[in-house]
C-alpha positions as CSV (number, residue, x, y, z in Angstrom):
1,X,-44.6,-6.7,6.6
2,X,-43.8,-10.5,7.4
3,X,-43.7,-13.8,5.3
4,X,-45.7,-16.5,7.0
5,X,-45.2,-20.1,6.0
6,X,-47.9,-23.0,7.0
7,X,-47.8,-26.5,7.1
8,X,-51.1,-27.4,6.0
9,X,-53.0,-31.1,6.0
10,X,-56.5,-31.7,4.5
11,X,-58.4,-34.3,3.2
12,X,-59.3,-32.7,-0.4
13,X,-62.6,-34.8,-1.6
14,X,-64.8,-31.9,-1.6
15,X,-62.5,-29.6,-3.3
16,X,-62.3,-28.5,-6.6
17,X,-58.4,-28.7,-6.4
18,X,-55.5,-26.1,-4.7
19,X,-55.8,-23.0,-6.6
20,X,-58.6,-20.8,-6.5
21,X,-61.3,-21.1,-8.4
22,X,-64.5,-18.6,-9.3
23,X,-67.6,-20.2,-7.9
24,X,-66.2,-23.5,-6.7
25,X,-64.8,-24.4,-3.2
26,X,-60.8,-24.2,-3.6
27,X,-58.1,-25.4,-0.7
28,X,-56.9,-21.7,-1.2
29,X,-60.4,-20.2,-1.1
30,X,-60.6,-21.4,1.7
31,X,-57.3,-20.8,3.6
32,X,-57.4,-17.0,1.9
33,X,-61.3,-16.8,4.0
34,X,-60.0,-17.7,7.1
35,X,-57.2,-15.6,7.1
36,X,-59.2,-12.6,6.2
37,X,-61.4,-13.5,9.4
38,X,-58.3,-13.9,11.5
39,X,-56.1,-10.6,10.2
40,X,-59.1,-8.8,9.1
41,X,-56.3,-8.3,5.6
42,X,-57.2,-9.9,1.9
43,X,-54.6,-11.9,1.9
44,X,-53.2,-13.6,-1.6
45,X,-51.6,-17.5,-0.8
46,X,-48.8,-19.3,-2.9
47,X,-48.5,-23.7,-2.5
48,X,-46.0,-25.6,-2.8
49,X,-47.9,-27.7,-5.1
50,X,-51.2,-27.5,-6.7
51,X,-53.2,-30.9,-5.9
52,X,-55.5,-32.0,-8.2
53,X,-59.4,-32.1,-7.6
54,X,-60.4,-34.4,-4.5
55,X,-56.7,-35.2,-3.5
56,X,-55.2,-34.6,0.0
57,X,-52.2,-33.5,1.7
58,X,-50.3,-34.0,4.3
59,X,-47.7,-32.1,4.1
60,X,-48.8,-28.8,1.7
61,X,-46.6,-26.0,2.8
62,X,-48.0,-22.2,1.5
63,X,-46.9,-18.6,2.4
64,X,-47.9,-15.0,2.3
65,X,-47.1,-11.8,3.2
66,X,-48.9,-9.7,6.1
67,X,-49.0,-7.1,8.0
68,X,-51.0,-8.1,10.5
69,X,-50.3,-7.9,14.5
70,X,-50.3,-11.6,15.6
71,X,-48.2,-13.9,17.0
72,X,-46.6,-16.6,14.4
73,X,-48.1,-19.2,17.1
74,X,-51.4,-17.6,17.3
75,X,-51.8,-18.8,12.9
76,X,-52.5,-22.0,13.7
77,X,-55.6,-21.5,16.3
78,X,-57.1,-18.5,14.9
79,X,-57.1,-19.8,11.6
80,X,-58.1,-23.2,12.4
81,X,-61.3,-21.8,13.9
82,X,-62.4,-20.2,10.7
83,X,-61.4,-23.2,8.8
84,X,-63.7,-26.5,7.8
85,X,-62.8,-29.3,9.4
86,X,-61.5,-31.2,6.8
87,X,-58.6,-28.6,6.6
88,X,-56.2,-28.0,9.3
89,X,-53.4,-26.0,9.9
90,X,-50.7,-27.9,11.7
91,X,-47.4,-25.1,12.1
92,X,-47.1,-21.7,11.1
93,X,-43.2,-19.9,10.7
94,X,-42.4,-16.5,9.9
95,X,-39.6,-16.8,7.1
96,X,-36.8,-14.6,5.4
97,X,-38.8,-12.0,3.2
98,X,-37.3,-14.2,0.0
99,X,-38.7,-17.2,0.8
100,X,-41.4,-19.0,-1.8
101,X,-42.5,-22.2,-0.9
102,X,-43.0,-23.2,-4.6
103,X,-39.7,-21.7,-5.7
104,X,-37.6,-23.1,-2.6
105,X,-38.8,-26.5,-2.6
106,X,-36.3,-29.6,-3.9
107,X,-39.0,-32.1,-4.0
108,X,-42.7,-33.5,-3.4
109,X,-43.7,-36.7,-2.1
110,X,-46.8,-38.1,-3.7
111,X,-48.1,-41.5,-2.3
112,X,-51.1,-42.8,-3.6
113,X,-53.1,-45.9,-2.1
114,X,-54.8,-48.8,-3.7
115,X,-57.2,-50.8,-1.0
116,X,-56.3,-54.3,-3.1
117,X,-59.5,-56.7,-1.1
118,X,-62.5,-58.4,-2.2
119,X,-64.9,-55.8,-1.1
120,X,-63.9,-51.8,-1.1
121,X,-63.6,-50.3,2.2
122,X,-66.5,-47.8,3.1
123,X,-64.0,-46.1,5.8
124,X,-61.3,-45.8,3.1
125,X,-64.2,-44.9,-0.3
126,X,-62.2,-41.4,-0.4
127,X,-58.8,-41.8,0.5
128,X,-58.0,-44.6,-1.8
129,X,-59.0,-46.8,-5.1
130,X,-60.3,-50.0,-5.2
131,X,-59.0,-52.9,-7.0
132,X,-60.9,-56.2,-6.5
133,X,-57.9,-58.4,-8.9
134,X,-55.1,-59.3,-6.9
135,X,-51.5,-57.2,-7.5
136,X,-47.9,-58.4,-8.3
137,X,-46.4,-55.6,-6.6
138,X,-42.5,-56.8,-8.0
139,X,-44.2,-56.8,-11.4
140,X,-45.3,-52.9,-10.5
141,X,-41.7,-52.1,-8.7
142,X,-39.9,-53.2,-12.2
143,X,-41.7,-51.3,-14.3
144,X,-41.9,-48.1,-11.9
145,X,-38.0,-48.1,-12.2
146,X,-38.1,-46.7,-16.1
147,X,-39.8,-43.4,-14.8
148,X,-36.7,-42.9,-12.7
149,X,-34.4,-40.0,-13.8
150,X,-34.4,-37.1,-16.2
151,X,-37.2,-37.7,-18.3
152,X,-39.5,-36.3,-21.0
153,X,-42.7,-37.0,-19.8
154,X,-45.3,-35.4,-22.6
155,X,-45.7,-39.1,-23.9
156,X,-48.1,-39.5,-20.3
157,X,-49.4,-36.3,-20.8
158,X,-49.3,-34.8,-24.2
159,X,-52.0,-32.0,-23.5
160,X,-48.7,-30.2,-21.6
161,X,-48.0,-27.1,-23.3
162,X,-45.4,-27.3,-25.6
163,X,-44.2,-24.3,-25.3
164,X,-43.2,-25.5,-21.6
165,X,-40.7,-28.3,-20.8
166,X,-41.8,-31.3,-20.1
167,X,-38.9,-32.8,-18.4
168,X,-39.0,-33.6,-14.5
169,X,-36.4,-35.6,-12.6
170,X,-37.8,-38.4,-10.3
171,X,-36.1,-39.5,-7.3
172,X,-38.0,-42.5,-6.8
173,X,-41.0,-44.5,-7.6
174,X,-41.6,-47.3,-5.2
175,X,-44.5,-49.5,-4.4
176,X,-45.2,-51.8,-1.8
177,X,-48.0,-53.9,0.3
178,X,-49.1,-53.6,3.8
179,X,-51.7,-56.3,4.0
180,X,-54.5,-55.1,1.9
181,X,-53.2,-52.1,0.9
182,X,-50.7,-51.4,-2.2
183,X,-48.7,-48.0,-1.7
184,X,-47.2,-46.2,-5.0
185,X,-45.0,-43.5,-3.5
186,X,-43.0,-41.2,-6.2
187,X,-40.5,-38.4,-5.2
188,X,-39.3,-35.7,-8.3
189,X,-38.3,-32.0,-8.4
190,X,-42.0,-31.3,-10.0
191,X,-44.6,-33.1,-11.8
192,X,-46.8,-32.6,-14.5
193,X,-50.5,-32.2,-14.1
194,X,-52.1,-35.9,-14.3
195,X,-48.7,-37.6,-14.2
196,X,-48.7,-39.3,-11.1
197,X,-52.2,-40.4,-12.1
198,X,-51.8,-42.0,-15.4
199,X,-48.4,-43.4,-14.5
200,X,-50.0,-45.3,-11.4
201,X,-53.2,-46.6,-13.7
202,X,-50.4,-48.0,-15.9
203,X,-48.8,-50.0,-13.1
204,X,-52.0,-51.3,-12.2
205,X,-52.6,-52.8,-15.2
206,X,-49.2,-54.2,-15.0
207,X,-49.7,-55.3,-11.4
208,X,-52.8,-57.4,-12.7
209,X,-51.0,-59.0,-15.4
210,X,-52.7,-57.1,-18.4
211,X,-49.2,-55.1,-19.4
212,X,-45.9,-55.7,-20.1
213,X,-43.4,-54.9,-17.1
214,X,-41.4,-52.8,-20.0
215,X,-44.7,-50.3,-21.3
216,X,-43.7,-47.1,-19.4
217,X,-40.0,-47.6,-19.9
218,X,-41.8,-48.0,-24.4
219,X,-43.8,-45.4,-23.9
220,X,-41.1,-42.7,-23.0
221,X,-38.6,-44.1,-25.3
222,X,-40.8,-43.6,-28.3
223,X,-41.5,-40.0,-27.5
224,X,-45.5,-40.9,-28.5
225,X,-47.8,-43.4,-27.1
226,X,-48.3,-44.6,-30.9
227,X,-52.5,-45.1,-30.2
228,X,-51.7,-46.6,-26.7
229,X,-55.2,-45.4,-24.7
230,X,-53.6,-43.8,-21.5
231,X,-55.4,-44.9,-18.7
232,X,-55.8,-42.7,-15.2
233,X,-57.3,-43.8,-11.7
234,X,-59.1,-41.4,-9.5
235,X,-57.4,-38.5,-7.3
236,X,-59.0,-39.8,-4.2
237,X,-56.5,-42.2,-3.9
238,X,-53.5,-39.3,-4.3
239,X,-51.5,-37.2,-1.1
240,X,-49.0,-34.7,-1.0
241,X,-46.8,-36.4,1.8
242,X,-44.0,-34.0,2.0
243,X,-42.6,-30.9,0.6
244,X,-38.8,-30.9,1.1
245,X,-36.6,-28.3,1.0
246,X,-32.5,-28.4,1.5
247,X,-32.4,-26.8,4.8
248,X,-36.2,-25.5,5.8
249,X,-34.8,-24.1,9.0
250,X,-32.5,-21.5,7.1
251,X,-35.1,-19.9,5.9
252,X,-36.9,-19.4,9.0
253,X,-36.9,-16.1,11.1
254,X,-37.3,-16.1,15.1
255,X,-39.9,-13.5,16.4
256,X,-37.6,-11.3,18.3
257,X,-35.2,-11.4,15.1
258,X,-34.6,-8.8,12.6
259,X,-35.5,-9.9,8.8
């Protein structure tokens, strides 16, 4: 028996999400086919981090356990022939047995892009969000600096359980322009489902002037959004850049090595 690690990239617009669904096409319904086709085994996947519905990766890192006879190089070609081509395995690595790529990780990088222009771009209609009115991007760096930290975020999303903490720690939450395009890239130890989402749609607003720099800093201070609507912007715009780990390569096992 061996745990297998992938690096996986895909672009997720006709996906009904990460995790497996009954009846709808999943990013792990369809890595789980193609590596019953390639082992001939059922195989049962774990991610890093489940991705909403119609948002990509670049950097989604899963594993499993298998006893199938194949190379830890041979992963990425067998299973990329079985695979659509909107979802691509880039590296495979046979790990310690202990490993969990969920578990194990320190962080996730989300970036999500905005295509700020007069006119949408039909090459870019499912990798990012339009905004036609032009973007203070200092006015959206200010007001990203509140989510910074230990914070309770149910005031963003308060259909989390409450039975379940609500607390993440953000690492950063930066945004920037290249030309055209505004980048909102956040880094935390985990994130709440929608979070990234409704934080960014708040930005926005700021970025065009209609909010206050100090809303999201308001928001989480109050503990309640005291009737504030919470706005969200679409997932197309959303990608996992990066799953990090402390040291990745400690975890990994060489073929010819014991585990």
């Amino acid at each position: 028996m061996r745990r297998v690690a992938l690096l996986v990239e895909y672009e997720g617009t006709k996906y009904k999400g990460f995790q497996i669904q009954r009846d709808q096409p999943t990013i792990q319904g369809e890595l789980e086919f193609s590596l019953s086709r390639f082992t001939g085994q059922a195989v049962r996947i774990r991610g890093a981090s489940r991705t909403d519905s119609g948002a990509h990766a670049r950097g989604q890192m899963v594993d499993f356990t298998t006893t199938a006879s194949r190379t830890i190089e041979s992963f990425s070609f067998g299973m990329n022939y079985y695979l659509p081509v909107d979802i691509r395995v880039q590296s495979a690595y046979r790990m310690i047995p202990e490993f969990h790529s969920r578990k194990n990780a320190s962080s996730r990088v989300y970036r999500y892009t905005v295509s700020n222009r007069s006119w949408p771009s039909p090459l870019e209609r499912n990798t990012s969000f339009w905004v036609r009115d032009p973007l203070d991007v200092d006015l959206m760096a200010e007001a990203a600096q509140a989510l910074l930290g230990d914070r309770d975020f149910r005031p963003l999303v308060p259909d989390h359980a409450e039975e379940r903490s609500a607390v993440r720690r953000i690492y950063k939450w930066d945004v920037w322009r290249e030309e055209s395009d505004v980048f909102i890239e956040c880094e935390a130890n985990g994130f709440l489902k929608h979070l990234v989402r409704r934080a960014n749609a708040i930005l926005i607003e700021v970025g065009k002037g209609k909010l206050d720099t100090s809303i999201l800093g308001g928001l989480l201070e109050k503990g309640a959004t005291g009737g504030f609507s919470l706005p969200s912007i679409p997932a197309g715009g959303l990608c996992l850049m990066q799953v990090k780990y402390p040291d990745f390569r400690s975890y990994v096992v060489r073929e010819d090595e014991e585990s």
